[in-house]
C-alpha positions as CSV (number, residue, x, y, z in Angstrom):
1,X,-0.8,72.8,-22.2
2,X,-2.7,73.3,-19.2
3,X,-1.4,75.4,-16.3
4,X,-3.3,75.6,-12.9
5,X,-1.5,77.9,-10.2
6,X,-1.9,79.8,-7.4
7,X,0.2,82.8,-6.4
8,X,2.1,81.6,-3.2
9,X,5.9,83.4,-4.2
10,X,7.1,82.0,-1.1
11,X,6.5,78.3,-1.3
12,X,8.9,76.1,-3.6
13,X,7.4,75.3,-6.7
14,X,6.4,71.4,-7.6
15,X,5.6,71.2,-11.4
16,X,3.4,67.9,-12.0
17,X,2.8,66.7,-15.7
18,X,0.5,64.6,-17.2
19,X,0.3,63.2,-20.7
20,X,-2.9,63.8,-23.4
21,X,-4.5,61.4,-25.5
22,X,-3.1,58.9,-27.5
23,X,-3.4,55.3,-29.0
24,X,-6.1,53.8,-26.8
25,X,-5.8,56.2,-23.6
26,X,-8.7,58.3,-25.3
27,X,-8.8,59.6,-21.3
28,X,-5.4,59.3,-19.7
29,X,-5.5,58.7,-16.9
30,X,-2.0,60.5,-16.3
31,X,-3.8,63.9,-16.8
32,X,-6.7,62.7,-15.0
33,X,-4.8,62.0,-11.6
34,X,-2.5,64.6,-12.3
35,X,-5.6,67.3,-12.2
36,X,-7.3,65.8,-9.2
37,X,-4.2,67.1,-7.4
38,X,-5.7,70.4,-6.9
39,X,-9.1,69.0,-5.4
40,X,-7.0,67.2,-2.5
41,X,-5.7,70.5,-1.4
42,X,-2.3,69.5,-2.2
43,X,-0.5,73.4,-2.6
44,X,-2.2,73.8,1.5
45,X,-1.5,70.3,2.9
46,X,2.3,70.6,1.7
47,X,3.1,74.5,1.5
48,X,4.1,74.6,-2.2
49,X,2.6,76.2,-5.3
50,X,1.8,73.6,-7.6
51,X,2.0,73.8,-11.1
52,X,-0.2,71.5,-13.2
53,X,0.7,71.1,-17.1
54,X,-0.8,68.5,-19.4
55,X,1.8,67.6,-22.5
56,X,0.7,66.3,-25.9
57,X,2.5,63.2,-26.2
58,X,5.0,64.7,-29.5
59,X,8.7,64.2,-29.2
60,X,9.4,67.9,-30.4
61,X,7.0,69.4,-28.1
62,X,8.8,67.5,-24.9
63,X,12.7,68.4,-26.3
64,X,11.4,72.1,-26.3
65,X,8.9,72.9,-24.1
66,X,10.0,71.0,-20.5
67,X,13.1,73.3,-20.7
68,X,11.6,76.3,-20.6
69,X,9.2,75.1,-18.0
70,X,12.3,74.2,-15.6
71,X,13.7,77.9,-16.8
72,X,10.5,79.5,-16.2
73,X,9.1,78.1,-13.1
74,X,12.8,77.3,-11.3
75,X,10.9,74.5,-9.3
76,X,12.1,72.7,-6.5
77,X,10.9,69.4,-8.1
78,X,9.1,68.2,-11.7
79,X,7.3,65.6,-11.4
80,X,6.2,63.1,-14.9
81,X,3.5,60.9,-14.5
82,X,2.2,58.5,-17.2
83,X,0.0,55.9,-17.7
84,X,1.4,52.2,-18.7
85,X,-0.8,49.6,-19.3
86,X,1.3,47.2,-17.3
87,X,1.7,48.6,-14.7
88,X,-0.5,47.5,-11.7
89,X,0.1,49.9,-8.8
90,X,1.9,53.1,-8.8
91,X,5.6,52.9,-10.1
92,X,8.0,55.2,-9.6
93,X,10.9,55.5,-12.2
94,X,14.7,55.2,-11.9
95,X,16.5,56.4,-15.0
96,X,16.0,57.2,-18.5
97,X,18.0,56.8,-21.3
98,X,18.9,59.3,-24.6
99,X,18.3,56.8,-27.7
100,X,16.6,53.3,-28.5
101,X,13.0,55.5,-29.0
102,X,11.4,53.9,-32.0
103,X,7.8,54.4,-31.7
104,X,6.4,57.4,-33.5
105,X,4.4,59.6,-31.5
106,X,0.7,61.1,-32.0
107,X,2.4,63.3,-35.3
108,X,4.1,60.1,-36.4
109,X,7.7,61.8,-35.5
110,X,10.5,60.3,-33.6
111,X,12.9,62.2,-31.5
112,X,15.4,64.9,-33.1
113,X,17.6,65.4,-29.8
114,X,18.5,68.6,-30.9
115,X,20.8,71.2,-28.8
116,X,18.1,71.2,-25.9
117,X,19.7,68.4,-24.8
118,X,21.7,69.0,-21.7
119,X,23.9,66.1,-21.9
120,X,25.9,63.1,-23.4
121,X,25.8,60.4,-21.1
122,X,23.4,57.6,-22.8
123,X,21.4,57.2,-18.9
124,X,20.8,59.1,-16.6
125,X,19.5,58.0,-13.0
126,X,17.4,60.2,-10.3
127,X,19.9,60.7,-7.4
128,X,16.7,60.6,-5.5
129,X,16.1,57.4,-3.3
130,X,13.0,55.7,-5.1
131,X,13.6,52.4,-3.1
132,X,13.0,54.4,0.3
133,X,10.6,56.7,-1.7
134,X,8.5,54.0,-2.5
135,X,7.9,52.0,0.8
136,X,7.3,55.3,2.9
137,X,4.2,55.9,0.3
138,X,3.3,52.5,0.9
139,X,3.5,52.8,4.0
140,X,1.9,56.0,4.9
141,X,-0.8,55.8,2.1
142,X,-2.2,52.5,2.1
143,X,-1.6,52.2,-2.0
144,X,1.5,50.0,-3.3
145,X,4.0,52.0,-4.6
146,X,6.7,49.6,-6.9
147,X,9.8,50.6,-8.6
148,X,11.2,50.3,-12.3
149,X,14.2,50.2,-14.2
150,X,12.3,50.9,-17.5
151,X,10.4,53.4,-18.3
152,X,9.4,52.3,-21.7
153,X,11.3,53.9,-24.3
154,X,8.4,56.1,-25.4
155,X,7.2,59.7,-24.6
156,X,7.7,59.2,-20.8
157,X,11.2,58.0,-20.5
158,X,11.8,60.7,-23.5
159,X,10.3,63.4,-20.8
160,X,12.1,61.9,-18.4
161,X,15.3,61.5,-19.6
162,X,15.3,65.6,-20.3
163,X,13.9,66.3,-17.0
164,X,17.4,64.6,-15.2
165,X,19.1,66.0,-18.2
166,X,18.5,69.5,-16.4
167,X,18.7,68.0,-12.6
168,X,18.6,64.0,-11.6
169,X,17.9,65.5,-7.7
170,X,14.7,67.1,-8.2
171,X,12.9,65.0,-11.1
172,X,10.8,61.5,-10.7
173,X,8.8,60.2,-13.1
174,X,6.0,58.7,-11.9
175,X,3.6,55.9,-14.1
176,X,0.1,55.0,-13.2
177,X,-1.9,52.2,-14.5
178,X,-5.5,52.8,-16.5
179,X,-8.3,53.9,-14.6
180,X,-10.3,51.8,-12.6
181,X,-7.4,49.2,-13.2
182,X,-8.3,48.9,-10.1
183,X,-7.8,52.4,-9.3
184,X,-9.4,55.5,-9.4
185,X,-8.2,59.5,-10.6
186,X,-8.3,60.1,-7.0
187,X,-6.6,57.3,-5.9
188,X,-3.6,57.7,-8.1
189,X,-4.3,61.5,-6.9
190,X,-3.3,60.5,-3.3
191,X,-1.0,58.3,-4.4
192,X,1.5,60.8,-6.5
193,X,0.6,63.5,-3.4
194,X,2.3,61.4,-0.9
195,X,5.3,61.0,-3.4
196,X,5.6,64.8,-3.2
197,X,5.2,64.8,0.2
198,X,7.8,62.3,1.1
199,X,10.6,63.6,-1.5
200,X,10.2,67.1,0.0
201,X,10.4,65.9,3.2
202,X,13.4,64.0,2.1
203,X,14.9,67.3,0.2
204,X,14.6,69.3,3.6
205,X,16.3,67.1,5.5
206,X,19.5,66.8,3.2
């Protein structure tokens, strides 16, 4: 798991995963966008310290791991992005749900749902306003920014669906399509920046 910091102890922290290899995404391009983050100045441009981690796409290592990143780092807002094949422009997320996850991940497990789990209800649903979210992006950043009820019943609604376990007001999850599908590391780069930017922007004035 990859961590690229700075040490700003004022600035909120935003924690931005991506996802490694698996199945045909030899490159994800989750990880990919997610690590161009850095070169667009994005901890300057938006006063945060920003947290980069890439996950291995394992069930186990998502039930265990992303709570103890929201204990360690206390962050203002976690952000998941992953790459669908279907998707054609940036998508933002809405909710999650606990079971239906049948696909076996790079280990060939499924998930446990052990006692990290934070909660009982079947869905959960960011309180945050992805509708509004996603036309300022537009908007402002030139890219289309589209919204989904389902995040796929794999690894990323699995990360998801802990992340809003901990907080639904400060996690998104965000999926990108494949590279050059039509667009580039950089351009998803810019594309989950002004996410940030407009949910923080959001936060402060609530």
């Amino acid at each position: 798991m990859g961590d690229a910091t700075n040490n700003h102890s004022t600035e909120p922290v935003v924690v931005v995963t991506g996802f490694g290899p698996f199945g045909h995404h030899k490159i994800n391009a989750s990880w990919e966008a997610v690590k161009m983050l850095h070169q667009l100045d994005t901890e300057n441009d938006l006063k945060i310290k920003l947290v980069t981690l890439e996950i291995p796409v394992e069930y186990n290592f998502v039930e265990s791991e992303i709570p103890k990143i929201w204990d360690k780092y206390q962050p203002e807002l976690v952000v998941h992005v992953g790459v669908s094949s279907v998707a054609s422009a940036i998508t933002l997320e809405t909710q999650a749900h606990k079971s239906g996850y049948k696909q076996a991940d790079i280990s060939e497990r499924l998930p446990t749902l052990g006692s990290n789990c934070l909660c009982d209800e079947e869905c959960l649903t960011t309180k945050l306003d992805v509708p509004a979210i996603s036309l300022s992006v537009t908007l402002n950043e030139g890219l289309p920014v589209c919204v989904s009820k389902d995040a796929g019943r794999y690894l990323c609604e699995f990360s998801y669906f802990t992340s809003l376990s901990r907080d639904e007001s400060r996690a998104i999850f965000i999926h990108v399509p494949e590279l050059n599908k039509p667009y580039s590391a950089s351009d998803l780069a810019k594309g989950i920046k002004g996410v940030i930017r407009e949910i923080l922007v959001r936060r402060k004035q609530n």
